[in-house]
N, C-alpha and C positions, 0 to 999 in steps of 0.2 A: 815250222821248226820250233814256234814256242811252247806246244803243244807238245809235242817228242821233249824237250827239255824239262816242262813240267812230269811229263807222266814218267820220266826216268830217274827223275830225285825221288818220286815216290817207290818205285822201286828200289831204289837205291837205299834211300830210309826202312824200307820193309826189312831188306836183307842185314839191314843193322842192326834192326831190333831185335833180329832172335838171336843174334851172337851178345851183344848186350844182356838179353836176359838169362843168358849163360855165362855171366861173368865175365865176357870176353872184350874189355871195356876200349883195348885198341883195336877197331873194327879193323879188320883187310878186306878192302874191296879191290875188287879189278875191273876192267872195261870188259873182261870175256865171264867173270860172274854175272856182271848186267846182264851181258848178251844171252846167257844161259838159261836165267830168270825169267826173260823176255819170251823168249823160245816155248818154256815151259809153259808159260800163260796166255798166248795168242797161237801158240803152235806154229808160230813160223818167226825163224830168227833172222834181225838183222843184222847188215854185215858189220864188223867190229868196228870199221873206219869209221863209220856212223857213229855208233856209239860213243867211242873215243873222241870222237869231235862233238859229241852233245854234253861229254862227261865235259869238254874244257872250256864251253859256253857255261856252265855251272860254275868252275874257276872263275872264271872272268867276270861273273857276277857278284861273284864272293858268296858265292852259299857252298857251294865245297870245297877243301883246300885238296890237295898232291902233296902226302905230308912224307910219302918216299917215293920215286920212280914207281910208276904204276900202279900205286893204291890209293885212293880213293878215301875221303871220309868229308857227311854230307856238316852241316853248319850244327844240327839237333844232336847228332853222336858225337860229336866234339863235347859241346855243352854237356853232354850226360858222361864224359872219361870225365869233365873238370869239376864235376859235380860227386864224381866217385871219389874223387882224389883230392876232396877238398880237403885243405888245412886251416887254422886261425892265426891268420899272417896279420905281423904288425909289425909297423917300420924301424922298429928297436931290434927286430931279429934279422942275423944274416947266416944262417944254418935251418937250411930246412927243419934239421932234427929238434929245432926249438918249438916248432909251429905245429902242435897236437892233430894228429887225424879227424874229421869231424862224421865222416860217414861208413857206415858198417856195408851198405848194400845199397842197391838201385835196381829197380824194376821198370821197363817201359812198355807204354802198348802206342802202337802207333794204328789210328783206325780211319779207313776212308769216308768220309763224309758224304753224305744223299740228302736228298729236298725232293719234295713233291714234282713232278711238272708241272712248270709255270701256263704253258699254253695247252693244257688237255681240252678246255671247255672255252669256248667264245663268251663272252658278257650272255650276249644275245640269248644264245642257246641256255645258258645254266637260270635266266631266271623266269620263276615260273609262270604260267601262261596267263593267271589271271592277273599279274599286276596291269595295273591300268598303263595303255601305251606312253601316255603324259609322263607319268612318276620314270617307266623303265629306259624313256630317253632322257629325263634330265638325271637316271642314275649314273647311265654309261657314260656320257657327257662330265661326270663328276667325281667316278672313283679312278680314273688317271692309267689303266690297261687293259687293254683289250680281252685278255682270257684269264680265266681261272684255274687252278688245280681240279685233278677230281672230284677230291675229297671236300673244298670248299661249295663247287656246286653241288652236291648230294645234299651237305648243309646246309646250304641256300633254301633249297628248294621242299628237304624235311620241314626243317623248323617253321619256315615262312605259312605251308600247308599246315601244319600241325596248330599255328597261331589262328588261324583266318577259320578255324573249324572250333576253335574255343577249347580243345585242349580237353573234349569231354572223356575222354579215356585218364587223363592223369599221367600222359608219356613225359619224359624227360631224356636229357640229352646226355653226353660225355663226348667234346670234340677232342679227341688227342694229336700231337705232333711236339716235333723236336723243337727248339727255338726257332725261330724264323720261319717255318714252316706257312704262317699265315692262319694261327687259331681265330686273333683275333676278328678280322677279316669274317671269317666263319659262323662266329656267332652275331656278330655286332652286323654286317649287314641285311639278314634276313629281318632282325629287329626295325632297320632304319626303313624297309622297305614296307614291314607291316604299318610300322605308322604311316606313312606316306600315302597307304593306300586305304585309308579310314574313309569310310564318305565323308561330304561336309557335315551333316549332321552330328557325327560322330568324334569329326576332327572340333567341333568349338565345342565339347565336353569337357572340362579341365580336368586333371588327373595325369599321374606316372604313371607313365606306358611301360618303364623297364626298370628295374633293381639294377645296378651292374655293379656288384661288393669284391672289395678287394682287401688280399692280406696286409698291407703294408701302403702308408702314407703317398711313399714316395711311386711305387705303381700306379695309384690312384692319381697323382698327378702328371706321369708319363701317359696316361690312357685319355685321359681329358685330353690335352692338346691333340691326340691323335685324332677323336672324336671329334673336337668342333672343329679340325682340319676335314672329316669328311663332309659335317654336317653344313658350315660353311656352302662350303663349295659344292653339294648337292643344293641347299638356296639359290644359291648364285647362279644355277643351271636352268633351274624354273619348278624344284621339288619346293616342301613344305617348309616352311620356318620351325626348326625343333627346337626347342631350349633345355637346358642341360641345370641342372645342380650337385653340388658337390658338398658334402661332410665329411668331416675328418678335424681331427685334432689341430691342424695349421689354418682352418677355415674361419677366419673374425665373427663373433657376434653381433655387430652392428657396427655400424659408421662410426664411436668412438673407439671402435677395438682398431677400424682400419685406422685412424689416426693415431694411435698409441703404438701397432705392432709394427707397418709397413712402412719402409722408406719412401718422404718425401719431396717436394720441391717446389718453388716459385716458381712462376711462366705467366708475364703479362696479368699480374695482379689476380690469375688463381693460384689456388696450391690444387697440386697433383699425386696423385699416391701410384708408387708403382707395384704391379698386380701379383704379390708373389703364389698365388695359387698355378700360377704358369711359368714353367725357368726363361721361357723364351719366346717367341713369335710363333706362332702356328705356319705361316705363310713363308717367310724368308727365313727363321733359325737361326736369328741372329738377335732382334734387338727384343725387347721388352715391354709388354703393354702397360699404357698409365690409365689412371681414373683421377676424372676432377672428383675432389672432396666434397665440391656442393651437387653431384649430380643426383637427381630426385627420387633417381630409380634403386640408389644403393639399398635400401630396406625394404621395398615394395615389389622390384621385378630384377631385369636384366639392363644393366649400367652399359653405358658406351666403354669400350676398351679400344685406345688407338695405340699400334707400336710405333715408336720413338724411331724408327727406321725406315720402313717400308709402307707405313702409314694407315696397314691394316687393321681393319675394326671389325671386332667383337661384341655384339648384342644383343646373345643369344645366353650368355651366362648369370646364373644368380650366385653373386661373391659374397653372399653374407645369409646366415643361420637366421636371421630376421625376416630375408628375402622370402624365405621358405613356410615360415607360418602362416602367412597370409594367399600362397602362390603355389602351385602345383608344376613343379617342371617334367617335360616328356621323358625327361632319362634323367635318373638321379645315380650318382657317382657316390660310395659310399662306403666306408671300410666296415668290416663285421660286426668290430666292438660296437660303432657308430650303431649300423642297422637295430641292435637288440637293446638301445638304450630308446631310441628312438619309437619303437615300435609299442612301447610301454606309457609314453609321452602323451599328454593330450592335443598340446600344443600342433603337435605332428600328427594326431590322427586324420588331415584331409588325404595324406602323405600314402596312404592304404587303402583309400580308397571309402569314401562318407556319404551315405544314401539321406542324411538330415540336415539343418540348421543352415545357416547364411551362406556356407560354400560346400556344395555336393559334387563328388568326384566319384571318376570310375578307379577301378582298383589297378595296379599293375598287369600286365600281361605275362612278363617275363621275368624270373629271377636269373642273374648269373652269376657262378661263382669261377671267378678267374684263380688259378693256382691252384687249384681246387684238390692237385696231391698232397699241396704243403699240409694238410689238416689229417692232424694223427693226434692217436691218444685222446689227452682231456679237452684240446683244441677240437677235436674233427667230432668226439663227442656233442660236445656245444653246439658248432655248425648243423649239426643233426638235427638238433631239438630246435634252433633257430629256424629252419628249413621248415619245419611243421608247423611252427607260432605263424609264419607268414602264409603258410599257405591254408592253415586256418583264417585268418586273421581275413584275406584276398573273398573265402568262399563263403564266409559272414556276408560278405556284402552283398554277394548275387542273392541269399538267402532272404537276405531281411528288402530287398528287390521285387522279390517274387519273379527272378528271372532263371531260363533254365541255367541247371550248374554249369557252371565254367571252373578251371584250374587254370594256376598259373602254371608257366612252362618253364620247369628249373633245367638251366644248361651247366654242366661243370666245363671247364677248357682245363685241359691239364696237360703232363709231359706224356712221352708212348709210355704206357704204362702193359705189364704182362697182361693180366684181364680187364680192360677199362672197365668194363660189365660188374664184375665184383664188385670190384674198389666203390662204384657209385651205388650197387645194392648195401654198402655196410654204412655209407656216408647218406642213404636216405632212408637208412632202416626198414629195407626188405629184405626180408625171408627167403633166401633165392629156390626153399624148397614152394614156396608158393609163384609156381607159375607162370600165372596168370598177369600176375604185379612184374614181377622178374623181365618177362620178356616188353614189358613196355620202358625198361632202361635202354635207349636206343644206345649206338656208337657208333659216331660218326671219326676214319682216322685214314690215314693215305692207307692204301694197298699195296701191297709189296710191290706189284705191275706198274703200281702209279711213280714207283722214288727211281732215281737217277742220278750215278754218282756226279761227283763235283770237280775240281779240280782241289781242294781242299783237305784235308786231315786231321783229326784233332791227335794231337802227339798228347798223351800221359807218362808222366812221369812221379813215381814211387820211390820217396827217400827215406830209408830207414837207418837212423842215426847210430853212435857207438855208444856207448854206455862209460865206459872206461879208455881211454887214450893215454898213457901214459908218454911222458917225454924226461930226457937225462931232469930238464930243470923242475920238473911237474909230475913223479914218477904215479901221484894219486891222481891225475887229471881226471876231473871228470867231464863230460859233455854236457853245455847247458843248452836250452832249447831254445836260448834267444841269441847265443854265439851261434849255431843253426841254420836259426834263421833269416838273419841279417845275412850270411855269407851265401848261402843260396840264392836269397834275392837279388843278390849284387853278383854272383854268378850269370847268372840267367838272365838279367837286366840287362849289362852291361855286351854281351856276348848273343843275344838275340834282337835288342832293339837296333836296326839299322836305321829309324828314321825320325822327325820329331811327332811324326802322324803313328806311332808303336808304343802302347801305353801299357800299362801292367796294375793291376789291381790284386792286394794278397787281406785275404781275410784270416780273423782272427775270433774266434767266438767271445776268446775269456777276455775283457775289458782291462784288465792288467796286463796279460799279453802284449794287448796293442800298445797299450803305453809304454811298455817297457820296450817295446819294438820301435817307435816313433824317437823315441828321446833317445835310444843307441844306436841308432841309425842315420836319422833325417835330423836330430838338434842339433840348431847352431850356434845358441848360446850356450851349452851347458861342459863342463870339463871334464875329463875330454871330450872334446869334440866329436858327433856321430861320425861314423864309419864311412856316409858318405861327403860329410863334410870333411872328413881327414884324409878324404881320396883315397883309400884303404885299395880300390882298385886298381890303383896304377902302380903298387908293388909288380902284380900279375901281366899288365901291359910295358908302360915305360920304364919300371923299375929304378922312377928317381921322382922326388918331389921336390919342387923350387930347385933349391940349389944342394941338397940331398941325394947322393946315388948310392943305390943298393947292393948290393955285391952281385957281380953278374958272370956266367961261366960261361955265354956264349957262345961268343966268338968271332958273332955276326949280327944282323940283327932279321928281325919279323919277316919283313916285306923279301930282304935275298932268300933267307931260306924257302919263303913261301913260293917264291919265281922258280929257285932251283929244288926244287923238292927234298930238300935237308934240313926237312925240322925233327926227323927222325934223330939226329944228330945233338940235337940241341938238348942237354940236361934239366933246363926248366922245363923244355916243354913235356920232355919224357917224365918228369915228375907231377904234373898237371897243373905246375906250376905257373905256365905260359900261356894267357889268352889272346890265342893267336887269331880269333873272331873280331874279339871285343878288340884289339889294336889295329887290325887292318881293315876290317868290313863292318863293324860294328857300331859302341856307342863307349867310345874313348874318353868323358867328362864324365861330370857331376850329373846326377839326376835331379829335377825340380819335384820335388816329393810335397804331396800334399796334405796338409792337415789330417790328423786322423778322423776319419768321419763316424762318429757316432749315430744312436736312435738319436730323432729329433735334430741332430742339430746340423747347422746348416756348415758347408767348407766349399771354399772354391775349389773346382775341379778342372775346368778348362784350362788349358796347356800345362796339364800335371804329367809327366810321367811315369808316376808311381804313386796309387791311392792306397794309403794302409786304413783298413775298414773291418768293422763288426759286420754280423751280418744285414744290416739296415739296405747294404746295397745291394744283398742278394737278389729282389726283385724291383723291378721297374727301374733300374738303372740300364740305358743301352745307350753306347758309346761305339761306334763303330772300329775305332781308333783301340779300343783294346784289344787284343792280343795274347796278353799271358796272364793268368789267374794263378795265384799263390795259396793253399788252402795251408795253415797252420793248424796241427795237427787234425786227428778225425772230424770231419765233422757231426751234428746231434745226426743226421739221417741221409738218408741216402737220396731222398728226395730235396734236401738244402744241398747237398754235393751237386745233382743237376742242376739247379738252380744257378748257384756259382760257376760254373762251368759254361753255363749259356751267356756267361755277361761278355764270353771271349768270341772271339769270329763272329762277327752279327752277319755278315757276308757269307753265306755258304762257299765259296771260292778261297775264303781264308782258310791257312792251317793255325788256327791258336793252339797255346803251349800253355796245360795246367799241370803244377806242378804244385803235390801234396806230401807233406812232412810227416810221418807217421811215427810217434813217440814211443817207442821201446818200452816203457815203464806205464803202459796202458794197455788193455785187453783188449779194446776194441781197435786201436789203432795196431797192435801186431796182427790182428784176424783180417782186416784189412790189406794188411802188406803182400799176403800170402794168398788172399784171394780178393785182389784188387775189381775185379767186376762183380761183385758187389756194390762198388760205388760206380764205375762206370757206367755197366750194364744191368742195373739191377732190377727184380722185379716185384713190382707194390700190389702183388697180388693177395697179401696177405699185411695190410696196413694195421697198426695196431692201435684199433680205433672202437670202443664200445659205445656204440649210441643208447644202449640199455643201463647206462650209470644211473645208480637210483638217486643221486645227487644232481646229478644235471639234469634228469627227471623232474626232479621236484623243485629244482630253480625256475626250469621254464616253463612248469605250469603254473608257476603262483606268476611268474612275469603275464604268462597268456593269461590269466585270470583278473589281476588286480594292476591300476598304474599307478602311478609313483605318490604316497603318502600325500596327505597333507593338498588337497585338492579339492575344489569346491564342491559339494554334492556328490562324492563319490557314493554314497550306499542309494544317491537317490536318483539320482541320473540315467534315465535308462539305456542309454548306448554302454555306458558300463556294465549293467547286468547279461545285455548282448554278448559285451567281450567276454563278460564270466562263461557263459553258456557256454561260449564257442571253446573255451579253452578248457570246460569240463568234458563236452562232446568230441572232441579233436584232436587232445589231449592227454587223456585219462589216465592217471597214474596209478591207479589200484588204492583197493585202502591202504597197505600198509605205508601210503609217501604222505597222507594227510587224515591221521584217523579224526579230529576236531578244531573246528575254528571259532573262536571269539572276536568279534568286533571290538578296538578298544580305540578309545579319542585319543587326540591329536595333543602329544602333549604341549 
């Protein structure tokens, strides 16, 4: 029965949207449209009584109200009439006609949600024949489910072949899927399986086995913990000890940086520093790991990390940029900016791989570039020309070896994109009229055969504002975009969060936005008081605050009309006045609203129900517990819309609710309104991305050519002249990027 329950709100929601997108904002449904719908799409209809009795199991749950005898309207079309008919209500008015219209139109798509199948392939079967038996039982033993998707054993089983043959073709990857799909899965464990299966010989060679670069800080710390979650517990199976490092801009320099940045404490006459390179415990998800201050390993290798909870230790990580000069870890964690300062460095030349001098290393095997759509323009330019300084940089080494060539093996993971194929021939700068190069951009992505609806839906919603509202008191009103948006939010908040586990996160690009959204909203010191601190919502629900009652026409209240199907009756509610959701089934209080989060900085998030956020949380934030995403106005691309959009439903079985404000007094936000799948469904088959910028050109061949100033012996050093070579052979800008150069001293 819960199943019939579930799949009949979805219909039911279907049938709403296209009256919705016709203006038609008080939906009429009935038990014999269901029935009809039903009929039409399975070809055989059931009987009404059914229906009718599965329509009032949805009552009773509170997700659809009986708002007259016989018609129907689900919890999401309620929300999008009260979202049409918003007004900017404040406790000082008791005439509608005071309280200015705030929206001109609403547009919705309501789309069924698919995932790969989870059980296509068995462990057993997807992986491939020559990992050593040892490695492939303590893998299965260690990645925690028994099968895979298609698409990830294809992946498995490519890349891991492609690695173990040395990559002499120069193929590369593009694994695509929707969020939760299991990209990462896809790239990261043929990786963990290639090291695993190194001979001894080869395994006591120091040297990064994998690049794994990320857009954004806070990815780069959500992926870590995922990582030593597998790597971990692949050790603990009877697989190999991998160690891990990480750069990025939060990563300490040395032991006085962890004593100066990271929060400390006393414990039996140590002092303890706790590990903020990870939010939380790999193992339980709860507590915190510490490091003692005096432990030996913090600048040399990987420090003990024990959580404060469940006692789990960590000694596989190097927490400090000191660790790494001297020490070569199996997988380095690394954001882009990081890789291309770094690759220029001498300090870090073991880091790529060093055929001389007191520590020689093999070179990486694998680059990966995670998000790999987000890189457009003069961004996905750069990455371009990075992509070639390292794989120069990698084939130096077999060279000056005397070993046959080898490539390293670049993977992009990205969203479904229209042609993966393209999109990575313009991000590695092939020619897609040459051939031969072209078809070695492999794609690895589910098959249409392979996806399987969900129980889930992602509901969209398009709000496009008024421009002018005039009212008796305000005949010049105009509408501002943060009256907007506070009321939306507290629409949609208050009227869809039914629990304290339903969280909503609303981004904001422009940095004033936020602020100006944070302080009229969620401040509690400031006067007046934000919107949700002055309970602005329970004008629309109880219509009285403290000892304050509002002027009421009803006649009844919420809960009878809702029993007896006469909210049709009711004049607030007929005005959209009346959130008949948010009073009886919804979320009737205050919201605990969280710091606004900016780049960089840090805000509590756990038990927030509302994150007001730049885009910093677009990637690597995943929160199970969200829900509904709030985009303020357009966002820069279509590819940051998906992004934000993924942070909602991490569960394919969830329906998240994103809901995007599309500014009238903007070009790209009305082109938007009008053809909204552009941001939903859109396709990056044409990124606007030149990796033939004769600027970016000529940046990264003097980085591939020369390191950074002011260094010992640079004209005379000959692994320098190597790197010159390589980045004039590898590189080659034409005359016109460098017609002459002078050597000139150190001033």
């Amino acid at each position: 029965m819960v199943q019939k329950v579930i799949g009949l709100l979805a219909v039911l929601e279907s049938l709403e949207s296209t009256q919705l997108n016709l203006g038609l904002y008080n939906t009429r449904i009935t038990a014999e449209d269901l029935r009809r719908a039903i009929a039409e799409a399975e070809d055989a209809a059931p009987p009404l009584a059914q229906v009718e009795a599965a329509l009032r199991d949805l009552v009773a749950q509170g997700e659809v109200i009986e708002w007259r005898p016989g018609y129907f309207r689900s919890r999401i079309a309620e929300t999008v009439r009260c979202l049409r008919l918003l007004r900017q209500r404040l406790w000082w008015q008791r005439d509608l006609s005071d309280a200015p219209l705030l929206v001109e139109d609403v547009r919705v798509e309501f789309r069924q949600r698919r995932r790969p199948k989870r059980d296509a392939v068995p462990v057993a079967e997807a992986l491939p024949a020559d990992v050593p038996p040892a490695v492939a039982r303590a893998f299965q033993n260690a990645i925690g489910f028994p099968t895979f998707s298609g698409f990830q054993a294809r992946a498995i089983k490519q890349v891991y072949a492609c690695a173990r043959q040395g990559n002499p073709e120069n193929e590369s990857f593009i694994i695509a899927g929707d969020t939760g799909a299991g990209k990462t899965e896809a790239f990261l464990f043929p990786i963990l399986l290639d090291i695993a299966s190194e001979p001894p010989e080869a395994r006591r060679q120091p040297g990064v086995r994998a690049v794994l670069v990320y857009p954004r800080i806070r990815l780069a710390r959500n992926q870590l913990g995922r990582l030593l979650r597998y790597t971990g517990r692949f050790h603990a199976a009877g697989g190999p000890r991998i160690t891990i490092g990480i750069q990025n801009g939060d990563v300490p320099r040395d032991r006085a940086a962890i004593a100066e940045r990271w929060p400390s404490e006393e414990q039996e006459g140590r002092t303890w520093h706790r590990v903020d390179l990870l939010e939380t415990c790999v193992e339980c998800e709860a507590g915190h790991y510490w490091l003692a201050a005096d432990d030996p390993a913090i600048e040399t290798g990987c420090p003990r990390l024990v959580c404060d909870r469940c006692g789990h230790v960590v000694d596989t990580l190097h927490v400090t940029q000191a660790a790494l000069t001297g020490t070569a870890p199996d997988i380095l964690i690394i954001t882009d900016v990081s890789l291309s300062q770094w690759l220029a460095r001498e300090k870090y030349t073991h880091l790529w791989g060093l055929w001389q001098g007191e520590l020689t290393t093999v070179p990486p095997r694998f680059l990966v570039l995670d998000e790999v759509h987000l890189y457009e323009r003069l961004k996905g330019a750069h990455i371009a020309r990075l992509i070639k300084r390292f794989q120069a940089r990698v084939r130096l080494v077999y060279a000056q070896n005397s070993q046959p060539q080898r490539h390293s093996i670049v993977i992009g993971a990205s969203a479904t994109l229209h042609d993966e194929r393209r999109f990575l021939a313009k991000l590695m700068d092939v020619d897609p009229q040459d051939r031969t190069r072209y078809e070695r951009l492999r794609v690895v992505k589910p098959r249409e055969e392979e996806l399987e609806p969900t129980e889930g839906r992602e509901r969209y919603i398009f709000i496009y504002p008024r421009r002018l509202s005039p009212t008796p008191r305000s005949p010049q009103y105009r509408v501002n975009d943060q009256t907007a948006a506070i009321t939306i939010v507290m629409c949609a908040m208050h009227n869809l969060k039914t629990s304290a586990e339903w969280r909503g996160l609303s981004f904001f690009d422009s940095i004033n936005d936020l602020r100006q959204f944070y302080a009229n909203y969620a401040a509690k010191d400031a006067f007046p008081a934000g919107a949700n601190v002055a309970e602005h919502f329970r004008i629309r629900t109880d219509r009285q605050m403290s000892t304050e009652q509002t002027f009421s026409c009803c006649g009844s209240t919420c809960a009878e009309r809702a029993q007896t199907a006469t909210l049709h009756e009711c004049p607030h509610f007929r005005a959209g006045d009346c959130w008949v959701f948010a009073r009886l089934n919804g979320w009737n209080k205050r919201l605990h609203v969280a710091d606004s989060v900016y780049a960089g900085a840090a805000s509590q998030l756990d038990g927030q129900d509302l994150i007001p956020t730049s885009p910093s949380l677009e990637v690597g934030y995943d929160d199970d517990a969200i829900h509904l995403v709030y985009q303020h106005k357009a966002p820069p691309s279509s590819a940051s819309f998906i992004q934000r959009r993924g942070r909602a439903g991490r569960d394919p079985d969830d329906s998240p609710v994103i809901i995007t404000l599309l500014w009238p007094y903007r070009r790209d936000d009305a082109f938007y309104f009008f053809r909204p799948e552009a941001l939903y469904d859109p396709a990056f088959d044409d990124a606007p991305l030149n990796a033939g910028n004769f600027n970016v050109q000529r940046t990264h061949t003097l980085l591939a050519c020369l390191r950074r100033q002011n260094v010992d012996g640079i004209r005379d050093d000959p692994r320098i002249l190597d790197f010159t070579r390589a980045g004039w052979e590898d590189l080659a800008p034409g005359d016109a990027v460098i017609q002459e150069f002078t050597w000139l001293d150190d001033p």
